[in-house]
C-alpha positions in Angstrom: 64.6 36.1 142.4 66.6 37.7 145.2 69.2 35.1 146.8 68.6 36.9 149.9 65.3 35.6 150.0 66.0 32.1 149.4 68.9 32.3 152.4 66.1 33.9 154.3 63.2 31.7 153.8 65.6 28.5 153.8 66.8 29.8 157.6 63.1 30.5 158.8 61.9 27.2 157.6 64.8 25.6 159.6 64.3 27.5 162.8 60.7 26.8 162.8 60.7 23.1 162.1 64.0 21.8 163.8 64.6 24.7 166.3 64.3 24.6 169.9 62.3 26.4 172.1 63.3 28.7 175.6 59.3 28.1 176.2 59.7 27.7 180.5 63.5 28.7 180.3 64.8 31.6 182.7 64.7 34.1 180.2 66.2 38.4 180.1 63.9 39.3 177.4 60.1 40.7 178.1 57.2 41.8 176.1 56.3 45.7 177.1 53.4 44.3 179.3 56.0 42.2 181.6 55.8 38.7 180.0 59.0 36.4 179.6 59.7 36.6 175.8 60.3 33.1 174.8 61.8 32.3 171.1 62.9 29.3 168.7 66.3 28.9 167.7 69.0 27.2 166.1 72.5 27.5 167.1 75.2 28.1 164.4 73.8 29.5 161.6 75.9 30.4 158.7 74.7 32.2 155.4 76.6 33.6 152.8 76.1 35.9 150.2 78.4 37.4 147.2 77.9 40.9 146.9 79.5 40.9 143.4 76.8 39.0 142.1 73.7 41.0 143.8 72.8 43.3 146.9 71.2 41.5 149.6 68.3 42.6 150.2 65.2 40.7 150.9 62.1 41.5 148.8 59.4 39.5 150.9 58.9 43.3 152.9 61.6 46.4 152.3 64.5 46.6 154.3 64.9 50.3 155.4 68.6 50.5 153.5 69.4 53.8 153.5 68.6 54.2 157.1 70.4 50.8 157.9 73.5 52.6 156.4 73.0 56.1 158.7 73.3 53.5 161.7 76.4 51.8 160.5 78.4 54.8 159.5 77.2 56.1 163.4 79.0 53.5 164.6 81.7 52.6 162.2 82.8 56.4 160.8 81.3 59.1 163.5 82.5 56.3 166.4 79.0 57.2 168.6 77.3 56.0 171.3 75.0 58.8 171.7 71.3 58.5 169.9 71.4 62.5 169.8 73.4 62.0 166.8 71.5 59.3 165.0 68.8 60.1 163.2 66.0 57.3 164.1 64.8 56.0 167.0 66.2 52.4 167.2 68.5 52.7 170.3 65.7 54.6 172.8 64.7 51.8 174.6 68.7 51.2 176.0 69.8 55.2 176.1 70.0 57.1 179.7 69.2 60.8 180.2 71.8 62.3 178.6 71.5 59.8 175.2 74.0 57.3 175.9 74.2 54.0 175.2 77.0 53.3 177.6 80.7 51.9 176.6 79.2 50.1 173.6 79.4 50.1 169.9 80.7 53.3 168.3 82.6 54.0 171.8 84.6 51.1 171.6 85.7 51.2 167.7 86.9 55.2 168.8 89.3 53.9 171.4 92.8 54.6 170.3 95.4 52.1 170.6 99.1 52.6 170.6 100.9 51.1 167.3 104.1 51.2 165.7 102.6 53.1 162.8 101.0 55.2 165.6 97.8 55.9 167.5 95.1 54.1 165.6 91.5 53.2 166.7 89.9 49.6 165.5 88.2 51.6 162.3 91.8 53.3 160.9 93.9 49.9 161.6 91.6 47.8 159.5 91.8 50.7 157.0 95.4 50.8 157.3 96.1 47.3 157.3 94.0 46.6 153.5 96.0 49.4 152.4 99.1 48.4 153.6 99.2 44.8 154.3 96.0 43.5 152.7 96.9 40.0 152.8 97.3 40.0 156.8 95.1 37.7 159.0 94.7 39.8 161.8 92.8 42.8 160.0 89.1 42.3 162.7 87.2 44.3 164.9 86.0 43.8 168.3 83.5 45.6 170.1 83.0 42.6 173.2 85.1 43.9 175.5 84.8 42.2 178.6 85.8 45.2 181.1 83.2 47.6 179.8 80.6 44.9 179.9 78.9 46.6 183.0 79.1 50.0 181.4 77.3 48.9 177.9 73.2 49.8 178.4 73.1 46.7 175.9 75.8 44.1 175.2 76.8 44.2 171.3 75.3 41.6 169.1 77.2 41.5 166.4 79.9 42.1 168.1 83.2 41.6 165.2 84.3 41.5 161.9 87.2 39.4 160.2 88.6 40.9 157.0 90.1 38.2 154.6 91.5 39.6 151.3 92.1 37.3 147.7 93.4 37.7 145.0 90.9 35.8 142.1 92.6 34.7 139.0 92.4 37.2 135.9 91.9 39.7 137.9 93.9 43.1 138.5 92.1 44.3 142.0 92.0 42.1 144.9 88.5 40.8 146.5 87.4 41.8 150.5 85.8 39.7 152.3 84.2 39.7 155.6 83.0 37.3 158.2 80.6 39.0 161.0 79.8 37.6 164.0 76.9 38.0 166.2 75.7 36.2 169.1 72.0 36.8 169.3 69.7 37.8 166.3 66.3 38.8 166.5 65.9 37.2 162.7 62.6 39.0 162.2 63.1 42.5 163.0 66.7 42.5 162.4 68.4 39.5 160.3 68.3 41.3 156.6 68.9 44.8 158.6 72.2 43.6 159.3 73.1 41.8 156.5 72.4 45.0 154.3 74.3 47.6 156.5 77.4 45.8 156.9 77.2 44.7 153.2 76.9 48.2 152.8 79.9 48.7 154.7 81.8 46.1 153.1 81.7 48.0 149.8 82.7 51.4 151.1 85.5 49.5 152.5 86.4 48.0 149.0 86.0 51.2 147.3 88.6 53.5 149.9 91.0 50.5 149.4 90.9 49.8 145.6 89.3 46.3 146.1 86.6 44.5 144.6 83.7 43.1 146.7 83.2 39.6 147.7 81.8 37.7 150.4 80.3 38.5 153.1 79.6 35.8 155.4 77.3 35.7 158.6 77.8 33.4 161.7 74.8 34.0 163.8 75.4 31.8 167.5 71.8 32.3 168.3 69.3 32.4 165.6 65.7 32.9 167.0 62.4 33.8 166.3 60.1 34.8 169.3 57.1 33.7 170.0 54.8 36.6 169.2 56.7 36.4 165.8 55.8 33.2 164.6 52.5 33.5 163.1 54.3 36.9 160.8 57.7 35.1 159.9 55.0 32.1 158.6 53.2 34.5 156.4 56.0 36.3 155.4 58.4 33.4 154.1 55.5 32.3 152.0 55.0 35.4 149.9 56.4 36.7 146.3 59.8 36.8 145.6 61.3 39.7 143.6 64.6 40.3 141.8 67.1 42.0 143.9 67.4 45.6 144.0 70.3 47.2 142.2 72.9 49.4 144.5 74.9 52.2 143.3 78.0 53.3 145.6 79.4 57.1 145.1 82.6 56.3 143.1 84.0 60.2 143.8 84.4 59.4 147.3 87.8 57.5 148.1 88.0 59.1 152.1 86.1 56.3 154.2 84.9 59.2 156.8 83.8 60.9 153.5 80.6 59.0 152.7 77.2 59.8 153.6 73.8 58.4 153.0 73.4 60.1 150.0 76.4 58.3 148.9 74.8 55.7 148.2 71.4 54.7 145.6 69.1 51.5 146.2 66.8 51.4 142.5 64.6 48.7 141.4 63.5 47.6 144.8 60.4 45.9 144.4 58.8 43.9 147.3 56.1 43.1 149.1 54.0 45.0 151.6 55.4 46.0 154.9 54.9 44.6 158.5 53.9 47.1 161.0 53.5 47.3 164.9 55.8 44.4 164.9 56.3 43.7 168.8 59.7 44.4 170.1 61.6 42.2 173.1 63.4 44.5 175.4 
């Protein structure tokens, strides 16, 4: 069975029976009809997965991959913060008039910085640096930054990735791996979302560098489930588990800014029937 499944039903179970409640808090987040949107959460949760062993992706309900992967390579290769140039609808809610987001996400991996190598934004150093000085602990991004807060429509979630490089025994390539860090997860709508697109990521990564795959590992500050979710997350974590899909990466393309969602191939994804008119907290 899928090991994403187990990680995910293992973290709903915990939520549910030892989490804590924002029931009566002060809370920013509101149902479309004006009332507070209270959730139960944990603090601190951590779940890892090695994606040389399997893709993780959760087979209790599809996870939309491929479009997953046209959101991260907005953000990551074309650098965006305008929903003109994504092809869903996800960001609506938190665009203005002319499409923006704000100073938020692609905008602030786009920034150049000034380096002895040159003028590099937060996308081409970490590139540069697995290429060049893999076994560096400084190779992260970081998209929190604190004075463009008040001109980000929505402040990121997960917010940075930590790139730590190995070298295993017996083998020839070295291993990436990748710590992201997020400080608020909607775990319904969005926990195996993320997991998949920056696992996703993680691989193209490998590939342009001449690495092997490893662990990605997920540090989530604020783990919730909200309120009008409960009754789906307790029917969802109780249903069939399949094996996990199999993914299939382009191997021609070895240009980062190259790939495209046809790149990459999600087969034998077998899972269980899909949620719809799931409510969304704004």
């Amino acid at each position: 069975m899928s090991y994403a499944d187990q990680v995910f039903v293992s973290m709903c179970r915990d939520i549910l029976e030892n989490g804590t409640s924002t029931e009566g808090e002060r809370v920013r987040p509101h149902w479309e009809d004006g009332t507070s949107a209270y959730t139960i959460k944990k603090f601190g949760v951590v779940n890892r997965y090695d994606l040389s062993k399997e893709f993780p992706a959760i087979t209790l309900r599809k996870t939309a991959i491929k479009t997953a992967t046209e959101e991260i390579l907005w953000i990551w290769q074309r650098k965006s913060n305008n929903i003109h140039e994504l092809n869903s609808t996800i960001w609506d809610e938190w665009a203005d008039e002319s499409g923006s987001i704000g100073k938020a996400y692609g905008y602030q991996l786009g920034v150049k910085h000034s380096y002895p190598e040159g003028m590099m934004d937060q996308v081409d150093r970490v590139i540069y640096d697995l290429k060049n000085n893999p076994f560096s602990r400084r190779i992260l991004t970081n998209l929190y930054v604190h004075a463009d807060l008040h001109e980000m429509n929505l402040y990121p979630c997960a917010y940075s990735m930590t790139f730590n490089v190995t070298q295993k025994k017996g083998e020839d390539k070295l291993t990436l791996n990748a710590v992201l860090n997020q400080r608020s997860q909607d775990v319904l709508t969005a926990n195996n979302w993320n997991v998949c697109q920056y696992a996703v990521l993680m691989h193209m990564l490998a590939q342009v560098c001449d690495m092997n795959v490893g662990e990605l590992v997920h540090v989530i500050a604020d783990a919730h489930i909200y309120d009008r979710h409960v009754a789906l997350v307790e029917e969802l974590i109780t249903r069939k588990q399949y094996p996990a899909p199999k993914f299939w990466l382009n191997p021609e393309i070895k240009d980062f800014y190259q790939f495209r969602v046809d790149d990459i191939r999600i087969t034998d994804y077998e899972t269980g029937p899909q949620i719809s008119h799931i409510p969304v907290a704004i």
